[in-house]
C-alpha positions as CSV (number, residue, x, y, z in Angstrom):
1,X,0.0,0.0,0.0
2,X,1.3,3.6,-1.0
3,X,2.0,5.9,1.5
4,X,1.2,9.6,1.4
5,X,3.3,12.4,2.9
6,X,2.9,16.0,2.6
7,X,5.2,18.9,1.2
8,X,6.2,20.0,4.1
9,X,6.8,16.4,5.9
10,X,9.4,16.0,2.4
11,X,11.1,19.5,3.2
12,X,11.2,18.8,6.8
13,X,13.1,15.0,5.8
14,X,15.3,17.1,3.5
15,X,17.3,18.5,6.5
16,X,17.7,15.2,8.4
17,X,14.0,8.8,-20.7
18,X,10.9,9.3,-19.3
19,X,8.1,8.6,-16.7
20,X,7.6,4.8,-16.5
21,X,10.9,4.0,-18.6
22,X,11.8,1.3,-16.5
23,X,10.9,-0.6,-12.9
24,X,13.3,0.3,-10.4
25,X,16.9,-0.6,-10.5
26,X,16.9,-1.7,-14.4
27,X,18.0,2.0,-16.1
28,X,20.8,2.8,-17.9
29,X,23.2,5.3,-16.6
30,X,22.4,9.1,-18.0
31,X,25.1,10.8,-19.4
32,X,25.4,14.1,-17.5
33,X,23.2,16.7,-18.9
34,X,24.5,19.6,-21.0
35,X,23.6,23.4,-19.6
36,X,21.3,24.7,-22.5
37,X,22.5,27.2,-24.4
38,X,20.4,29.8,-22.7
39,X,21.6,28.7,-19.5
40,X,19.2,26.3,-18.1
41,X,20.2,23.2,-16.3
42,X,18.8,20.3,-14.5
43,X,19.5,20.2,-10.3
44,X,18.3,17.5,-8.2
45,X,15.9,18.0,-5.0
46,X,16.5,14.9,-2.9
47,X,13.5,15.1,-1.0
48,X,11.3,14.6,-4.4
49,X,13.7,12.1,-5.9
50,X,16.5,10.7,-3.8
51,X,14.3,10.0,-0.8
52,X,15.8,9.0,2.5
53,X,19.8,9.7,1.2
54,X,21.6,12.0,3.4
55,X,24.4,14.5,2.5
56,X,26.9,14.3,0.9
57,X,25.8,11.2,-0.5
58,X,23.0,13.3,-2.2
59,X,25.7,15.2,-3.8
60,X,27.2,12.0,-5.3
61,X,24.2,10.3,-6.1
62,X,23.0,13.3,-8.5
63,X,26.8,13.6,-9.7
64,X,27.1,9.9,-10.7
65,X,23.6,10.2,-12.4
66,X,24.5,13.5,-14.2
67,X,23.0,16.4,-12.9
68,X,24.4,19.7,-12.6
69,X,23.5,21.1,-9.2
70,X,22.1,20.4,-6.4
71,X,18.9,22.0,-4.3
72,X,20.8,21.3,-1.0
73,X,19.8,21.1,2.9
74,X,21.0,23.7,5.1
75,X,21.8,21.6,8.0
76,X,24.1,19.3,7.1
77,X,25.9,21.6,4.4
78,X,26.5,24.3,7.0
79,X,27.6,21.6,9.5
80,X,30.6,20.7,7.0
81,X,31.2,24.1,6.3
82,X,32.6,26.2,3.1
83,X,36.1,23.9,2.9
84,X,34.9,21.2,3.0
85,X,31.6,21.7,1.0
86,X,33.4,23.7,-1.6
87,X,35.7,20.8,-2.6
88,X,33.2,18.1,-2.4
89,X,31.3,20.7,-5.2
90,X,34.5,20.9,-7.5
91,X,35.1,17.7,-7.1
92,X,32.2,16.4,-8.1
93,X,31.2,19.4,-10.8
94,X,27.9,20.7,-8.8
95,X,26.7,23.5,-8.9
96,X,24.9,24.2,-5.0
97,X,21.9,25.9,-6.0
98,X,19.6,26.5,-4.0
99,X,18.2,25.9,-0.2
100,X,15.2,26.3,1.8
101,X,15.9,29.9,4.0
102,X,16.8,28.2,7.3
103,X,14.7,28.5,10.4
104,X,13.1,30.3,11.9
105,X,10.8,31.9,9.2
106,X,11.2,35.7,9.6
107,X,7.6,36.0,8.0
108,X,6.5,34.5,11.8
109,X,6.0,35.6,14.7
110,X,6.0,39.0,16.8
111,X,8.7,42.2,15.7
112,X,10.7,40.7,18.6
113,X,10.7,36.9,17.2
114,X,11.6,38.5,13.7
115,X,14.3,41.1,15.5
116,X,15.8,37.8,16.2
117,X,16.0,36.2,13.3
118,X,17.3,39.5,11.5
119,X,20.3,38.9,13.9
120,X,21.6,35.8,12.4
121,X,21.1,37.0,8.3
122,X,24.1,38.5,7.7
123,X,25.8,35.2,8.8
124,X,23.2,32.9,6.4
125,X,23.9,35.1,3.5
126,X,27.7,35.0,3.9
127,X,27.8,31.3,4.3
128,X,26.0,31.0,1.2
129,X,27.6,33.1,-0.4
130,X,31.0,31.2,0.8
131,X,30.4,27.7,-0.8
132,X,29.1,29.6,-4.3
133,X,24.9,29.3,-4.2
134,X,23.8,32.7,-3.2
135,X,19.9,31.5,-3.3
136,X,17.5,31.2,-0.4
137,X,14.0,30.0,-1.2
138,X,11.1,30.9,1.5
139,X,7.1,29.5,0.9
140,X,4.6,31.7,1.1
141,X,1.3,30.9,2.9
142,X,-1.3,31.0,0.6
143,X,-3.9,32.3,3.4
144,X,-3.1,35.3,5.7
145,X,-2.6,34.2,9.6
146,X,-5.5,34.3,12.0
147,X,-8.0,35.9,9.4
148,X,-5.8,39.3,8.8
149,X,-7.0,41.6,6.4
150,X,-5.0,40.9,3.4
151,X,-3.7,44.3,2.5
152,X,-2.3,44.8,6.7
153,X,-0.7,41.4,6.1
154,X,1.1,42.5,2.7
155,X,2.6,45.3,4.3
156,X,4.1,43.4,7.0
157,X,5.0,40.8,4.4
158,X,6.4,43.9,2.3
159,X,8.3,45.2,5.1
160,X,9.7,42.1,6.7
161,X,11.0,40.9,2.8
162,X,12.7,44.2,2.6
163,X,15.1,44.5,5.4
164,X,15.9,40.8,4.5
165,X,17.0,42.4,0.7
166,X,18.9,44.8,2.7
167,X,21.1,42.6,4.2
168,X,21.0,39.9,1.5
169,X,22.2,42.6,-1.7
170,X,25.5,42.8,0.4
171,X,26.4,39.6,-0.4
172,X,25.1,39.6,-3.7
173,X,22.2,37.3,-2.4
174,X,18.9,36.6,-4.0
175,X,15.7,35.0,-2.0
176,X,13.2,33.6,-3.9
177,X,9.4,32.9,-3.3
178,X,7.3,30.3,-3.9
179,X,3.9,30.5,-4.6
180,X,1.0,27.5,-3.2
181,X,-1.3,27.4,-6.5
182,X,-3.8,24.5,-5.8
183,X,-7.1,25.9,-3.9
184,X,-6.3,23.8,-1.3
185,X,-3.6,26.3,0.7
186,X,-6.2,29.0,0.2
187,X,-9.2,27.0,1.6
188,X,-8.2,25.9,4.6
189,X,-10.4,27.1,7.8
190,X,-8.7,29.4,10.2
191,X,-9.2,28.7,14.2
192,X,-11.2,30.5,17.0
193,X,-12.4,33.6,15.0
194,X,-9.1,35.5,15.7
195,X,-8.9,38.9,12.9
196,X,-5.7,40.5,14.3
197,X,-4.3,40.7,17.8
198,X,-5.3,39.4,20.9
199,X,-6.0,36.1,22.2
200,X,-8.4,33.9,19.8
201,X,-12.2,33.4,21.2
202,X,-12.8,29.8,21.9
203,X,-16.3,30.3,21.2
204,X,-16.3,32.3,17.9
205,X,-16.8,30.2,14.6
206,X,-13.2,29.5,12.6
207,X,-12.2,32.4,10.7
208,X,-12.8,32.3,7.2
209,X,-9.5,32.0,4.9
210,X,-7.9,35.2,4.0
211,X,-6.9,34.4,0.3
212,X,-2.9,35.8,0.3
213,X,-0.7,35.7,-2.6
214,X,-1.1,32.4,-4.9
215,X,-0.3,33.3,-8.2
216,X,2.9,34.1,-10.3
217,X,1.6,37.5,-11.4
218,X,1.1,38.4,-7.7
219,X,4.2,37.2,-6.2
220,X,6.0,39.0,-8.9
221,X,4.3,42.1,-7.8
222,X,5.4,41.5,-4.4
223,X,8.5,40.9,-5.1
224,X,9.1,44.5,-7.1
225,X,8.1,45.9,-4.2
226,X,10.5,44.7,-2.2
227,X,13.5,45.1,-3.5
228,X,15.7,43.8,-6.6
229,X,17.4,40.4,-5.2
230,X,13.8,39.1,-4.5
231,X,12.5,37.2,-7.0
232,X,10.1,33.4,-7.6
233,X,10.5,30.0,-7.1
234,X,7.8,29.3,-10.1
235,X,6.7,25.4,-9.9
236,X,5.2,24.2,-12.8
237,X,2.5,22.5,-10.6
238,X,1.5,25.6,-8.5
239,X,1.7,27.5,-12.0
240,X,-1.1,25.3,-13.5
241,X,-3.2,25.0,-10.5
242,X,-3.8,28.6,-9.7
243,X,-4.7,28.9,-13.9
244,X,-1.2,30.2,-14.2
245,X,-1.1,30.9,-18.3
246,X,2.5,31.1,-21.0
247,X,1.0,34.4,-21.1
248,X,1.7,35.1,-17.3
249,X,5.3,33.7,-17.9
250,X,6.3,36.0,-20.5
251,X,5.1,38.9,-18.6
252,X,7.3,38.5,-15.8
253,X,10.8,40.1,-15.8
254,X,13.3,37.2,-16.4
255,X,15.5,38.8,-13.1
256,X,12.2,38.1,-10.9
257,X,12.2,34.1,-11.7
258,X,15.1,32.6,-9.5
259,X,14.5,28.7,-9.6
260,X,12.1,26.5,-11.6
261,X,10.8,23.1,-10.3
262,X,8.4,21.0,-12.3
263,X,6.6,18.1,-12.0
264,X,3.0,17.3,-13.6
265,X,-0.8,16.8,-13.0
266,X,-3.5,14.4,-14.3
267,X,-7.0,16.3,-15.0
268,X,-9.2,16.4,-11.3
269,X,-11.3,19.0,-9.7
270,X,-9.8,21.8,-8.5
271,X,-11.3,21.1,-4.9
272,X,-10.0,17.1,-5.1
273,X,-6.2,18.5,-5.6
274,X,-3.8,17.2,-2.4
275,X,0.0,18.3,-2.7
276,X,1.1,15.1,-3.2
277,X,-0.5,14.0,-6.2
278,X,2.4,14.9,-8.7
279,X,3.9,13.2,-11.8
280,X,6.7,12.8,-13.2
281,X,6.9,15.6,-15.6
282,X,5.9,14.5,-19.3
283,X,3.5,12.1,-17.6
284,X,0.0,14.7,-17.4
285,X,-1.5,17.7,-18.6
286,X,0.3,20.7,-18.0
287,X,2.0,22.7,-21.0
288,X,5.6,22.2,-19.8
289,X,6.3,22.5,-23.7
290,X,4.6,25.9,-23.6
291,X,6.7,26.7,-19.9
292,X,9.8,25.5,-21.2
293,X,9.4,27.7,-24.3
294,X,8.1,31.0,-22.3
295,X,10.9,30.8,-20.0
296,X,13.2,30.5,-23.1
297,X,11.4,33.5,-24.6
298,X,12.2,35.6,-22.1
299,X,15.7,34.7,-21.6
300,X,15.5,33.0,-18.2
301,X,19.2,31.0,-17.3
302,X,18.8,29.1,-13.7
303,X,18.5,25.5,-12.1
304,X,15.3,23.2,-12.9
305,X,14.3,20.8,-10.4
306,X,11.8,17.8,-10.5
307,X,9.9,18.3,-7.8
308,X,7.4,14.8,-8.0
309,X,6.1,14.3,-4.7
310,X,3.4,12.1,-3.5
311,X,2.7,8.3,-4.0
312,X,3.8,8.3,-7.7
313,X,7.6,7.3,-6.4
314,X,6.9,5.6,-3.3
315,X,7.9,2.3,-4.2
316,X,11.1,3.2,-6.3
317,X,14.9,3.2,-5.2
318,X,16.2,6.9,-4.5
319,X,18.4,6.3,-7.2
320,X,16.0,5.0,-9.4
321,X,13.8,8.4,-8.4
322,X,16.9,10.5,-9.3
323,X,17.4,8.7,-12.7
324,X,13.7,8.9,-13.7
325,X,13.2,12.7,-12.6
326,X,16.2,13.7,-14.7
327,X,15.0,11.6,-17.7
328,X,11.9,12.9,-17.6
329,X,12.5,16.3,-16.7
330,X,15.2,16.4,-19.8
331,X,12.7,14.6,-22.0
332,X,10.5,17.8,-21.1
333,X,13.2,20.3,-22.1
334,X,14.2,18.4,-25.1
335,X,10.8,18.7,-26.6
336,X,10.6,22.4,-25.7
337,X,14.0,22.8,-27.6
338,X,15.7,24.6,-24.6
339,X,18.1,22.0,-24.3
């Protein structure tokens, strides 16, 4: 029986051709794939598809499979530190690029929490800086917290963002964020009727959802607003699930798109949609031809990750998982003619 686990159960483990091509442990090595002339190249996420491998073996799995980078855990990484991780990277021809903004989020909590956490930036951004990745990637909530009006909770948003890009354009730092497309993160019911500040009534009904930001086109927005290292994590699956069009691609400034990660969807109800019901890319119905090609159009050069969480790799070998996500995530790219 398949078992289910959620986004953020995959990102929390991270810190600890083509789809159906062959059962698990029967595929022929992949030659490592070429950058694309415009500058795209393929970097493996190992909690999507070299589950349960720590670091550095993660490092040499994708290596001996024939990625180019890496989407990397903080923990570990940063526990080696920048010697040592810098020579397992030019040993093995990686390129470190990207990691989730460690913890705690400063997009939480009080002014003091986020005072805090403001403390310790400088230090993140040098590090990653150090061992050559200079990305951060932060998830947005979908919903505002506790019921807040939307437009108090984009200025704090706003505000917070920006003293980050203060600190980050020292180092020559970019932060990108992801968008939750599928109506899901935007449905959810709040708890104990709480609008603001103060304590939350145990009494009151749940507090409606507070729709945030769940869309390219708005993130984007945000993200000109705050400064000009901040920029998107733009996922193929969030894309089509918040009716994300090529159109909406070509209109966003090529500097404003900081990592790609795709995957793919069969055809379901909008309300039916659970994060973990991704594809291997190639294998449903969203226009990655028409993705690839708009990202192409508009110049974009940066790291591509299959990001295929949920049952559909459950039963296969992490290496098998790597193997499979960069065949099919390259079959995808080859078609679009961006690599």
């Amino acid at each position: 029986m398949c078992r289910t686990i959620d986004r953020r159960q995959f990102i929390e483990r991270t810190a600890l051709g083509a789809a159906g091509l062959v059962a698990a442990g029967t595929a022929p090595a992949l030659a490592r794939t070429p950058q694309a002339p415009g500058g795209m190249f393929i970097s493996l996420a190992p909690w999507a598809t070299a589950r349960g491998v720590g670091w550095p073996e993660q490092a040499r799995l994708a290596s001996r499979v024939g990625y180019r980078g890496i989407d990397y855990a903080w923990g570990p990484v940063k526990e080696a530190g920048v010697e040592a991780t810098r020579a397992l990277m030019n040993e093995l021809n990686l390129v470190p690029t990207i990691c989730n903004l460690p913890t705690p989020n400063p997009l939480n909590g009080d002014d003091a929490a986020f005072k805090a956490r403001m403390a310790t930036m400088a230090d993140d951004a040098a590090f990653s800086a150090a061992i050559g990745s200079r990305r951060f990637q932060l998830v947005l909530g979908a919903t505002t917290p506790g019921g807040r009006p939307k437009a108090e909770h984009w200025k704090l948003v706003r505000d917070r963002l920006a003293a980050v890009s203060e600190v980050f354009v020292k180092h020559d730092v970019h932060l990108s964020l992801e968008f939750l497309g599928p109506l899901v993160f935007r449905a959810g019911r709040g708890g104990g009727g709480r609008r603001g500040g103060g304590p939350p009534d145990p009494n009151a009904p749940p507090a409606p959802p507070v729709p945030f930001v769940w869309t390219l086109t708005e993130t984007a927005k945000l993200c000109e607003e705050v400064g000009p290292n901040i920029g998107v994590t733009l996922d193929a699956w969030h894309w089509y699930h918040s009716g994300g069009t090529v159109a909406d691609i070509l209109a966003t400034p090529r500097e404003r798109i900081v990592h790609v990660h795709v995957s793919d969807a069969r055809e379901m109800p909008p309300a039916e949609v659970q994060d973990n019901m991704r594809l291997l890319p190639g294998e449903g119905v969203i226009d990655l031809v028409g993705f690839f090609r708009a990202l192409q159009q508009i110049r974009w050069t940066g790291g591509v990750a299959c990001e295929t969480i949920g049952a559909r790799l459950d039963d296969v070998a992490p290496e098998e998982q790597a193997r499979l996500g960069l065949a099919s995530t390259r079959a995808v790219m080859e078609k679009a003619g961006v690599l």
